[in-house]
Each structure stands twice: as C-alpha cells, then as structure tokens.
N, C-alpha and C positions, 0 to 999 in steps of 0.2 A: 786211712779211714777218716769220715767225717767228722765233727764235731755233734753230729745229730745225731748217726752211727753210736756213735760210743755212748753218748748220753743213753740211747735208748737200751743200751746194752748194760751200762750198767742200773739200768732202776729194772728189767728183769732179773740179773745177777742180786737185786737188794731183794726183791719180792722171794726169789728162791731162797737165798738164805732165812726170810722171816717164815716162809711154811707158806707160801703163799698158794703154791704150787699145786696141781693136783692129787702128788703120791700123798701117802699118808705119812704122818712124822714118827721118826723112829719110838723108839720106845725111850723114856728120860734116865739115864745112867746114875749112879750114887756113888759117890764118893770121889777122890782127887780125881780124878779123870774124867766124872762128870763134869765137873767143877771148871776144868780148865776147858774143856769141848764149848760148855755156853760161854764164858768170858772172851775166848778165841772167836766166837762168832760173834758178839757182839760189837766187838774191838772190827772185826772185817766189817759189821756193817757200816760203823762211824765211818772207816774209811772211805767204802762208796758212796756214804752220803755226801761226804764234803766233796767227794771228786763230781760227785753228779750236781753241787749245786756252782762248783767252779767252771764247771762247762755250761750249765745253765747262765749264766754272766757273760761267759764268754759270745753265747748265741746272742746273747742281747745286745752286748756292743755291736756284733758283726751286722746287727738291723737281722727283725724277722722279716717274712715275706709282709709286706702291710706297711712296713712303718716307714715314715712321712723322713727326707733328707733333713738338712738343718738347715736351711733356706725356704724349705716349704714349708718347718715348723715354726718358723720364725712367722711367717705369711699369716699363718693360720692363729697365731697367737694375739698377733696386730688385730686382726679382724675378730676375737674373743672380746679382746679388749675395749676394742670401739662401738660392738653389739651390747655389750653389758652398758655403757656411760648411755649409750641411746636408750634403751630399754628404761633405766633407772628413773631418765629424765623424762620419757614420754608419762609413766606411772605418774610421778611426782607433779605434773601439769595438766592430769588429765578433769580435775575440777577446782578452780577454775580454769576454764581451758586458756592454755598458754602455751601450749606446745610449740607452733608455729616460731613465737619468737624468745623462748628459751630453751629449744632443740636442732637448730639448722646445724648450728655448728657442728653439733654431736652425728646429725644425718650426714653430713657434708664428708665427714672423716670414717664412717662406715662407708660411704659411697667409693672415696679415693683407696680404702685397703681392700673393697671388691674389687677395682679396678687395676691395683697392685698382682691380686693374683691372677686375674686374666691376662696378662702380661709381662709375667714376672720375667727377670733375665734366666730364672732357673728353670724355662721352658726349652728345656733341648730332649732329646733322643733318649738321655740319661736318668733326666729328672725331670718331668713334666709335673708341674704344681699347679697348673689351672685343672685336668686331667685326673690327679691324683686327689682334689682339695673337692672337685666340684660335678666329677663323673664316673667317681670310684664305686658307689655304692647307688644303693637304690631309693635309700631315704636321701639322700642330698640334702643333709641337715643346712649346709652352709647356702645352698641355691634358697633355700624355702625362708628361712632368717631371712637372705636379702630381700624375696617376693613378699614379704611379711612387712618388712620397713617401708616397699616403695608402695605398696598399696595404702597403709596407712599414709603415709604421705600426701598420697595423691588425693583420696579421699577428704584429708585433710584442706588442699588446695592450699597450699601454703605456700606458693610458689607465684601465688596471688599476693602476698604480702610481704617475698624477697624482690631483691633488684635480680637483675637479670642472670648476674653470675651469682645467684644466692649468696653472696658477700655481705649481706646483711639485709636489714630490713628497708623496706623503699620508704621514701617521703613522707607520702600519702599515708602511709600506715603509721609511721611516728608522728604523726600531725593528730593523727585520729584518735592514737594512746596516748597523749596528751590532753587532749581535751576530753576524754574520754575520765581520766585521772582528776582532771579539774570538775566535772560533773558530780561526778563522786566526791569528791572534797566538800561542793559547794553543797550536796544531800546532807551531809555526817555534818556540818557548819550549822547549818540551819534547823535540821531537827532533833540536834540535843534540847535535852531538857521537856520533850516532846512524851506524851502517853504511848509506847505501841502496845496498838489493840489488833484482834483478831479482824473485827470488821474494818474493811477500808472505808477511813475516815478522811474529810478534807483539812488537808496541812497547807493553810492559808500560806505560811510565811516561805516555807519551801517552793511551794507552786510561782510565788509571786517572783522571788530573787533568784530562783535559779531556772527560771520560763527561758533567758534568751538563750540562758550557758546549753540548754535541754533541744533548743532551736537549732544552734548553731550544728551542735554533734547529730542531730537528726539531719540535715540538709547534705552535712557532709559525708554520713554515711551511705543517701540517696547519691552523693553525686558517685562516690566511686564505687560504687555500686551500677551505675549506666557507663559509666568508663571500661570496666570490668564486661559490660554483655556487647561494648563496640564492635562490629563485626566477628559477632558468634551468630551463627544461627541457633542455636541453642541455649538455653538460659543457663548459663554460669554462676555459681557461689563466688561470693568471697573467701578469703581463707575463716575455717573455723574461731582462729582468735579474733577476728574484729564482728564477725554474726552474733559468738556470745558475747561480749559485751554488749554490743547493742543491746541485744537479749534482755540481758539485766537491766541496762537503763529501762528499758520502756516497762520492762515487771515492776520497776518501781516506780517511776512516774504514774503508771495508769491504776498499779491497782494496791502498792503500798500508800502512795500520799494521794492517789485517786486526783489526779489531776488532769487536764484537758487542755490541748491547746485546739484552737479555732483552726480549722481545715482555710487555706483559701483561695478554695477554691469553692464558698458555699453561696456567696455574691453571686454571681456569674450563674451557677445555676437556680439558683429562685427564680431570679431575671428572665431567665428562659423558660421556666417551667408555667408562671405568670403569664406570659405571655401566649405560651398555647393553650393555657387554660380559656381565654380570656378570646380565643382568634374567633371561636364559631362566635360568639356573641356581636362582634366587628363585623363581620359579615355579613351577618344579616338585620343587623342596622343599618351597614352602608347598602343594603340591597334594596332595603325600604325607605331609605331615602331617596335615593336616586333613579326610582320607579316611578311611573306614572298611572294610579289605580285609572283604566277604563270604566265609563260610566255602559249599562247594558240596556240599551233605546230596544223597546217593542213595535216590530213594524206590522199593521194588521195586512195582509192579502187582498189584492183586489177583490176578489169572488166572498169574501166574507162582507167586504163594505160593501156589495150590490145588493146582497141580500139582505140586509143590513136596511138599503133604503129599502127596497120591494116589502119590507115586513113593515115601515111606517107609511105608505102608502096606503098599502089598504087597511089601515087600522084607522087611517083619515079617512076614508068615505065608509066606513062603516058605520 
C-alpha cells in the first residue's frame, strides 16, 4: 500500500473515531468503563495523529507532484535573488534618474541567471528546469519578471550609455557625468550666499563664471546626441540618465538663474532676413536707373493739316 493510501486512510480512521461520521454517537457511559472507553479513544487518536503526520513528511521528502528538483531550486533561487537587488536599485534611482549607470550590473546578472535556466545542465528527460521554471503554469511569474526588466530597459535606452558588452559605461558618457558634475559644482560655487526667490531672477555671477562650463556640457550633449541618430532612420533617445541631467541643467540655467546664452546662429540670419527685406527696393531702383523714360511726340494727320489751311484761306478773303 502507498504512502498516500494509508495516509488517507488513517485521517478517515481519525474523523471516525472523533464522531465525524454520519451515525449518530452512542449514548455517553458513566462510570469506570465510561471512563476508560473515552481515554482508550483518545489515546487511539494520538496515535493516528502522529502516524498520519509521520507519513505526511515522509510524502514531502519523496517531492509532491509539483515540486521543483534541487538543481531547478537552486536556478530559481539565483534568479529571486538577482530580481529583488534589480528591483531595489531601479526604486532607489528612479529620481534622480540613474538607473542606467548604477543598475547594469544588477540587469546584467538577472539577464545571465535567465539564461542559466534556459540552458540549464538539469534539462534532460527527467528534470527539465527551463520547462518546469517557465512553462509550468499559466501566470509564468518568472517569463513576465524577465519581460518587465527588458522592457524597462529598453525603454530606458540604456544600452545607449553601456559599451558594447554592457561591461560598463562608454566614454562618451563618463566624459558627459563629469562635466555634467562640474556644472553643478560650478552652480552650488557661485550661488551661495545668493537670495532664492520664487520669481526667476538674474544671478549675474552664476551666469557670468559658469556660461562656458554650461556651453561646453550643451555642445557635448548635442554632439552625442547626432552620434546616437547616425544611421537611424528614426529619431533615437539617448539613455534616460544623460536626457535628465541635461534636463536639470537647462531648468536651471534658463529658468532658476534665468540665464541666456546668445544662439549663433542669429548673425547669419538677420543678414538674410535684411536682405530680402530690402531686394524689392533694389530692384526697382536698379530698374529706374537703367531705363530710358520715352518722351511721347504728337503727330497731327495729313487730312487735319489741309483742312487746317482750307479754313485760313477763306477766312483771308473774307
């Protein structure tokens, strides 16, 4: 007989002894023989309880139908593990945004223990753990976690601001949180000691010392920013942490210290706008220069200058 067998046989045998049953229970006895009839059944219950929870253990080691081998538990623990440090860290960077570069690694390591179970060596005939971990059920808790990280990710574009084997952050991006860090430095430098008010007021000293630092991290964020859409047909972000920053800088340049840097590109167009303003005028001076006004000579008709004389003739012999 099985271990299931018997189990189930004795928690019926437990329920009939407590009256569980549908006869009805005898009538209660008085005296020594009542006495020892309930002690004696109580004493039988104890014993099938302990026996039914000894084989209830025993079912548990032997694995229910359901439960994960120790190679797939191990799989699925790793991948707990490295869901939760990602999780923690995305919360913890999400303002100000920094996710991108103090999350890769954490991404990088959920990434390799999803890749663990889809290949695990405990994928045989006996114990499939990709199978077991990621197509057992219908919520696919562990498939929708991963779709959850890579979406966020992606979104994030952060892959815009690793090198190529996501082994850390590219150049271009360390170059940019650096000066990005000195901009900010050189703001908190100069307007200590400063009033903040509600109204954006102009912070002469601010504007003035840190114009070229404000220049520099604008240029550079333009430049890899057209690096970034080379051969896309489509207009591409940068990763989230380098847009807000930027962000910040220019919320405070333009509208905490209300500062202005000269476009220049505003030369160049006055020049031109001037100049079409100005063309019909050209025109039509050089048209009336270089014309020749016609003078318009009246030529009278033969047949009017005859008649002409025939009416001073006979006005003479009259």
């Amino acid at each position: 007989m099985g271990l299931a067998a018997r189990l189930l046989l004795l928690l019926l045998a437990l329920s009939a002894g407590q009256g569980l049953g549908s006869g009805r229970r005898p009538p209660p006895q008085s005296g020594p023989e009542g006495w020892a009839l309930g002690g004696g059944r109580r004493l039988l219950s104890l014993e099938l309880l302990e026996e039914a929870e000894d084989l209830s253990l025993a079912l548990l080691g032997m694995g229910l139908p359901g439960a994960l081998p120790p190679e797939c538990r191990e799989l699925l623990v790793g991948f707990a593990n490295s869901s939760v440090r990602l999780t923690g860290c995305l919360v913890r960077s999400a303002r100000p945004v920094r996710l991108c570069q103090s999350c890769y690694r954490h991404f990088q390591s959920v990434t390799e223990q999803l890749e663990n179970i889809t290949r695990a060596v405990g994928n045989s005939s006996e114990s499939n753990c990709a199978k077991s971990l990621l197509m057992s059920d219908r919520v696919q808790l562990v498939v929708i976690l991963s779709q959850f990280f890579n979406s966020t990710w992606e979104k994030a574009n952060c892959a815009n601001c690793l090198k190529n084997n996501s082994e850390g952050l590219s150049n271009s991006t360390i170059e940019f949180l650096n000066l990005f860090n000195t901009t900010l430095m050189c703001f908190e430098h100069n307007f200590q000691g400063q009033a903040i008010s509600v109204v954006p007021s102009n912070h002469t000293e601010v504007c003035r010392k840190c114009n070229q630092t404000y220049r520099n991290l604008n240029a550079l964020y333009n430049k890899m920013q057209k690096m970034t859409e080379q051969g896309s047909e489509h207009r591409t972000h940068l990763c989230i942490d380098v847009e807000d920053a930027m962000n910040i800088t220019r919320r405070l340049w333009s509208r905490t210290f209300n500062c202005s840097v000269p476009c220049s590109d505003t030369v160049p167009v006055i020049a031109v706008s001037s100049f079409i303003l100005f063309l019909p005028v050209i025109f039509y001076l050089s048209s009336f220069l270089h014309s020749k006004q016609k003078k318009r000579i009246l030529i009278l008709p033969k047949r009017i200058q005859s008649n002409a004389s025939l009416v001073n003739i006979q006005e003479k012999y009259s």
